[in-house]
C-alpha positions in Angstrom: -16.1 30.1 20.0 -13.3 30.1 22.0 -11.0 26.2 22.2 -8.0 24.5 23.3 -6.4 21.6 21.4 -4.5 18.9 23.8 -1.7 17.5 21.7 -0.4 14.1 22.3 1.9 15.5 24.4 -0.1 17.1 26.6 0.6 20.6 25.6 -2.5 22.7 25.2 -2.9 25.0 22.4 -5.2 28.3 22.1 -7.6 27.6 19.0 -6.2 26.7 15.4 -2.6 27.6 16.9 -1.4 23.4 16.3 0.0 23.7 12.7 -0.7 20.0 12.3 -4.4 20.9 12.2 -3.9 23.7 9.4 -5.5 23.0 6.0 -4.6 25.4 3.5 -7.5 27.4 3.5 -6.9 27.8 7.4 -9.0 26.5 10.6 -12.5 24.5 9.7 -14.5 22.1 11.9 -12.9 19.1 9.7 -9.7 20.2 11.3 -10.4 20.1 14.7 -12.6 16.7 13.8 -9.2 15.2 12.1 -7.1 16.3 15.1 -9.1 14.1 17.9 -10.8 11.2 16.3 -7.0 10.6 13.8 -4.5 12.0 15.8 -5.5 11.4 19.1 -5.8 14.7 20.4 -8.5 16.3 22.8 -10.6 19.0 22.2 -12.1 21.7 25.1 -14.3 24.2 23.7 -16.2 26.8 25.8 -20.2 26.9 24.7 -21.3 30.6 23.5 -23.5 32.4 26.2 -23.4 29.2 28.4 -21.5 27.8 31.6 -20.9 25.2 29.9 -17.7 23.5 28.4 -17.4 20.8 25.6 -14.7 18.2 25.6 -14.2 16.0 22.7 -12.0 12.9 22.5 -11.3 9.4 20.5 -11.0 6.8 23.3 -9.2 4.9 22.0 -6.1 7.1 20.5 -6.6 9.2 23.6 -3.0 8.9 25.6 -1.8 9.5 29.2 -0.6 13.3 28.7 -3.5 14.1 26.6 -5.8 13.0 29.6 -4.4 14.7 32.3 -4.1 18.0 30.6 -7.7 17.9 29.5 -8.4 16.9 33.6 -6.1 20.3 34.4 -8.1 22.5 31.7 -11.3 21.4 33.4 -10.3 22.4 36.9 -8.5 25.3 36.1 -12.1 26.2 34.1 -14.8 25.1 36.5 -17.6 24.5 34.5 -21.0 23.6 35.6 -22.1 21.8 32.7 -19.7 19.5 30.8 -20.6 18.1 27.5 -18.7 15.0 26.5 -18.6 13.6 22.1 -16.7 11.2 21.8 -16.0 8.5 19.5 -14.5 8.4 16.2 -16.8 10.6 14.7 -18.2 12.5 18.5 -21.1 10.7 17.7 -21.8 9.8 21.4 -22.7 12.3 24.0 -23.5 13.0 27.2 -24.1 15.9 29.8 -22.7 15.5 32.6 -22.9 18.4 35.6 -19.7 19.3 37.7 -16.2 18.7 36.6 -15.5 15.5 38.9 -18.4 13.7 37.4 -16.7 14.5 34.2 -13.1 13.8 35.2 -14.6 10.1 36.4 -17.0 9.4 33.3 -13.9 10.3 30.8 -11.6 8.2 33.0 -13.7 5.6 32.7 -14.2 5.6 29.0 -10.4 6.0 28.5 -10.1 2.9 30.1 -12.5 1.0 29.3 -11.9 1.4 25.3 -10.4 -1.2 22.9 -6.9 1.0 22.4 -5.9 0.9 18.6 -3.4 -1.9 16.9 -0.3 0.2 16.8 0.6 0.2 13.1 3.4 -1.3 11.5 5.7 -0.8 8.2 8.1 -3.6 7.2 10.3 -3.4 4.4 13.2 -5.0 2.2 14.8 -3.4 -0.5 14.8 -5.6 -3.7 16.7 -4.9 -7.2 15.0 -2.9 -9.6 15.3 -6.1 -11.9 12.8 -8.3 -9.3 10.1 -6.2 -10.5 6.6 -8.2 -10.6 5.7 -8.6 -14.1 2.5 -6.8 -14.1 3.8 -3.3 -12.9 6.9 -3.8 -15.5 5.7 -1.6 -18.1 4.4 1.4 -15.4 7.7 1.2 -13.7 10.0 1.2 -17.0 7.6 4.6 -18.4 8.2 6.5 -15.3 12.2 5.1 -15.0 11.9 6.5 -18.8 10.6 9.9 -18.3 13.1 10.2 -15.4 16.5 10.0 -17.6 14.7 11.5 -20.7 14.3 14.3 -19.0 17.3 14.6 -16.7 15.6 14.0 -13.5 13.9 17.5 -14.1 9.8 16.9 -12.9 8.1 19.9 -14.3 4.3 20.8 -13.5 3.9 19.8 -17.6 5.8 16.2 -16.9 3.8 15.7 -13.5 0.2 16.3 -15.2 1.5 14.2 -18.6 2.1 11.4 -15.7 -1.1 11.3 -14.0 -3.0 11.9 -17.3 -1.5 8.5 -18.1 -2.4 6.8 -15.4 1.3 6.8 -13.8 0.6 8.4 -11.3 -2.3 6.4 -9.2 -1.4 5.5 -5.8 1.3 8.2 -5.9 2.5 10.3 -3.2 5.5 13.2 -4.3 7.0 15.2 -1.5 9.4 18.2 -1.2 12.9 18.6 0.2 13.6 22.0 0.3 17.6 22.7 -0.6 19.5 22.7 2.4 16.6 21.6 4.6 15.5 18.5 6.2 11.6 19.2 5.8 9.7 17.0 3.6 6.2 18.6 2.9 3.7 16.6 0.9 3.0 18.0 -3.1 0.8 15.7 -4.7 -1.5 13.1 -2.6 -3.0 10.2 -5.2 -6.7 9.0 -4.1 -5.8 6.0 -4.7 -3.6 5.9 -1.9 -6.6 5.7 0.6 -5.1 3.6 3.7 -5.1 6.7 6.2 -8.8 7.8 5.3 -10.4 10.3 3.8 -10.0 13.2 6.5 -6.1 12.9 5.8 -6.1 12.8 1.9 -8.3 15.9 1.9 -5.9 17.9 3.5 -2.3 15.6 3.3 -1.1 19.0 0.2 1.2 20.9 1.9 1.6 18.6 5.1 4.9 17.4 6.7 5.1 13.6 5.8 5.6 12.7 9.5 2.2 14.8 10.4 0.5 12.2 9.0 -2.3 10.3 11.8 0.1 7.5 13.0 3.6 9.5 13.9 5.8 7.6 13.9 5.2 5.3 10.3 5.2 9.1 9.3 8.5 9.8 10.5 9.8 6.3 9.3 8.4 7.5 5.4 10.4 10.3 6.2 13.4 8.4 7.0 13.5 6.6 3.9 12.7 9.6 1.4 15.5 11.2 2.9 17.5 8.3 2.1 16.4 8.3 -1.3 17.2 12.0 -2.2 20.7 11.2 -0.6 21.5 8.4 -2.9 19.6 10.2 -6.1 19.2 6.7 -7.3 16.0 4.7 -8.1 14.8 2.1 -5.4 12.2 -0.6 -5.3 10.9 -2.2 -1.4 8.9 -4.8 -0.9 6.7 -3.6 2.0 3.8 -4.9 4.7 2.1 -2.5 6.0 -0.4 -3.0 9.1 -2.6 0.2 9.1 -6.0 0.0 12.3 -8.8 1.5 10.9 -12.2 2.1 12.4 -13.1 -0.1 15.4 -11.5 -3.0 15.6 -10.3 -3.4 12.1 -7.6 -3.5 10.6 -5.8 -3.2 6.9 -2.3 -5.6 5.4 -1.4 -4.7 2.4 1.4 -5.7 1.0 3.0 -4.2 -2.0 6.0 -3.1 -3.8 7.2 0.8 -3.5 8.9 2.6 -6.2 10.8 5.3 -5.1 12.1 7.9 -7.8 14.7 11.1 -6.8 13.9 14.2 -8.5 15.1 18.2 -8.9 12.5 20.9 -9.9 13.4 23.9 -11.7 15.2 25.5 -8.3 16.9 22.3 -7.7 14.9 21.1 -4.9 14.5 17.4 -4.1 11.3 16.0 -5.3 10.6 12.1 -4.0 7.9 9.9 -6.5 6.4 7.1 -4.1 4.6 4.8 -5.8 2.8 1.5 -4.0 2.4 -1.3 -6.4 -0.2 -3.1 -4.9 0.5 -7.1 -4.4 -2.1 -8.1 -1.7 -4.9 -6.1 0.5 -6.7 -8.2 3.3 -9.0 -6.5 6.0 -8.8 -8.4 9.3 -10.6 -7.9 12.1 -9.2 -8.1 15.7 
């Protein structure tokens, strides 16, 4: 089947091309399906032995640029027979027949959605010492295994920590020597806030490529920081993450953050989120 991805800038991109979308066995359905209804992207795909076109498209994460290039594919195609999923999931559809009708129906779903709470990451660094008093022993094991072992996190080390339960609600990433990449190593399941299309695929990731950009880039931000200083930090964070619909998730927590090397003296970043308090608000 041939398809297009529309990126949230508006560029268009021949088939699996958008490395955001790339798992790491390579292009599936679930990919394209993570692209539009998490990242806001649009889809156009061209129907096998049909005049037809399919479009598919999250209302509400769909932006300006995305839109309009979607409108320009569509015109520049001149389908007959236009196919519209959207939703979340593309669980509602409709035919609609010549590509104004289509231009005017999208428009008007665009519009007409509830757009998504933008979400938000505040944070304050606190001593390692203001620790709460339930997470004391987790945080002094793994502050333990750090200096024992010379800030060296081997595979053994890593699967001794998650066999003891160190390791839930962890995120590690990689920082490459002499480059500013951060790609994601180890995703916990605990650490569930951006769904379960993003954990099954978040291995090998860039941090920022994450669905909502810009808190991506922000975690990037601060892991840099982290490796830079090669010291221990602890934040207390709130962190407003929209789910589906109207919903949305505060948690607020504490985040240990732990500088490591690996063998080829790469930087390897240990995020851990303490949880404190989760509520689930609707607006």
């Amino acid at each position: 089947m041939l398809f297009w991805l529309i990126d949230c800038e508006g560029d268009v991109w021949p088939g699996d091309e958008h490395p955001t979308i790339r798992s790491r066995q390579g292009h599936d359905v679930n990919s394209v399906l993570y692209a539009v209804a998490d990242l806001g992207f649009g889809a156009v795909l061209i129907a096998p032995n049909r005049p037809a076109v399919a479009v598919r498209f999250n209302p509400s994460r769909l932006g300006g640029a995305s839109t309009a290039a979607i409108f320009r594919l569509l015109y520049e195609l001149r389908p007959t027979e236009i196919l519209v999923a959207y939703g979340a999931d593309h669980a509602k559809t409709e035919t609609l027949y010549g590509v104004r009708a289509a231009v005017g129906r999208i428009e008007d779903l665009v519009q007409t959605s509830s757009p998504i709470m933008p979400p938000s990451l505040k944070t304050h660094r606190w001593p390692l010492e203001n620790i709460r008093r339930e997470h004391t022993v987790r945080v002094q094991s793994l502050l333990n295994a750090w200096s024992s072992n010379g800030e060296l996190l081997t595979p053994e080390l890593q699967d001794n920590l998650r066999a003891g339960g160190l390791l839930s609600g962890a995120v590690i990433v990689k920082r490459l020597r002499g480059s500013e990449r951060l790609t994601i190593d180890y995703w916990d399941r605990e650490r569930n806030l951006l769904g379960a299309r993003w954990m099954s695929r978040a291995v090998g990731q860039d941090v920022q490529d994450q669905p909502f950009r810009e808190l991506g880039k922000k975690l990037a931000d601060s892991y840099r920081k982290v490796a830079d200083d090669n010291s221990p930090t602890l934040e207390h964070s709130i962190a407003v993450i929209p789910q589906s619909g109207s919903s949305v998730t505060v948690r607020r927590s504490e985040r240990l953050c732990v500088p490591w090397r690996d063998a080829t003296r790469n930087d390897i970043i240990l995020s851990i989120n303490l949880p404190w308090q989760i509520a689930h608000l609707r607006w």
